[in-house]
N, C-alpha and C positions, 0 to 999 in steps of 0.2 A: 414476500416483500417485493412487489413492482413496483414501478417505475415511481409513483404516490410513495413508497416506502424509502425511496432510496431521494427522493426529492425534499423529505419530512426530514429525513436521517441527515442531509447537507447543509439545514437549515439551524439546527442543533448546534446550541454552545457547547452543549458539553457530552463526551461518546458516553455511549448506554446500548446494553445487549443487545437492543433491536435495530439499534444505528448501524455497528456495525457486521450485524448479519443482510443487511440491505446492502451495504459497502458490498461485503463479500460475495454477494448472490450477485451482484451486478459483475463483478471482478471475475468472476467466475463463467461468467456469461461469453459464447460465443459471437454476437452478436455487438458486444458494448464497441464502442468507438474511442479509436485516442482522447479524447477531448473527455469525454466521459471518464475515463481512467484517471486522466487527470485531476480532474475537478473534484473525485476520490479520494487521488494522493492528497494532497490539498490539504482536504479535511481531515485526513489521517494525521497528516504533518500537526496541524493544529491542535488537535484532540493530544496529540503525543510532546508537543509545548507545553500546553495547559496543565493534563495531570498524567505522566510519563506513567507510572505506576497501575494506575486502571486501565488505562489505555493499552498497555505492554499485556495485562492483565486479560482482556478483551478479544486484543487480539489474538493472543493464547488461545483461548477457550471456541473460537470460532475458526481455529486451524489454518489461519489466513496467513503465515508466514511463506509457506509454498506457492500460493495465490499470489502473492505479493511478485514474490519472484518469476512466477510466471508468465504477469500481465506485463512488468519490466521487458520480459521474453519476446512478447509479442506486438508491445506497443513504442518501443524505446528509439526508435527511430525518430519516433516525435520526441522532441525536445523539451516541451514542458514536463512530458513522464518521466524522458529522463531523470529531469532537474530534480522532481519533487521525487519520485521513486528512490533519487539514492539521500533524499533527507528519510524516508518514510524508511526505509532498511538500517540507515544510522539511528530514529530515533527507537527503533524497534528492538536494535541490539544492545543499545545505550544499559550497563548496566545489567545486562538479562542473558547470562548463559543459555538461557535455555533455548528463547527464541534464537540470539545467533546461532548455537546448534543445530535448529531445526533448517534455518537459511541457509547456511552453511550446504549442509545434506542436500539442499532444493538448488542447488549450483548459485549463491549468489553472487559469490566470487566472481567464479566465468563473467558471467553475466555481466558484472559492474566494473569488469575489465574489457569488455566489448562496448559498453556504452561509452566508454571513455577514447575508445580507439572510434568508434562513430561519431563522436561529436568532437573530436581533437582542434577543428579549427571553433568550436561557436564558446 
């Protein structure tokens, strides 16, 4: 899934396997850009509005719970990642032992207690 895959996948009402294995491949990716990451969370956020349950479902099965937390990691100094990364971790958890567990293990805590000390005044 390049950049076609992940452009096709943003475009999408509604998440499906191949949506968010382009999400993740991108997420994943050395090279992607804050803005890019964003634009991601975004749609995750969205996707995870719409139908919380497939969505949670999805991104289960594509192991992006750690991913999630990691791009947070790397990208969280930009503030729109911040914003939508700590919807996309709340709506991830919403409900779902299992994925908290999994975020949890992958530091999200830490993590969404440092974005919060970096963004204190915005």
């Amino acid at each position: 899934a390049g950049v076609a895959g992940l452009e096709e996948a943003l475009e999408l009402r509604d998440a499906s396997p191949r949506a968010v294995e382009a999400c993740a491949a991108a997420l994943s990716g050395s090279d992607t850009d804050a803005w890019d990451v964003a634009e991601i969370f975004e749609k995750l956020r969205e996707w995870l509005r719409r139908d919380l349950g497939l969505t949670q479902k999805l991104l289960s099965e594509a192991n992006l719970q750690a991913t999630i937390v990691d791009s947070l990691r790397r990208h969280g100094d930009n503030l729109e990642v911040a914003r939508l990364g700590a919807g996309v971790v709340a709506g991830c958890c919403q409900r779902s032992n299992h994925n908290a567990e999994i975020m949890v293990a992958a530091g999200v805590v830490q993590e969404l207690l440092w974005l919060m000390d970096r963004h204190r005044s915005d």
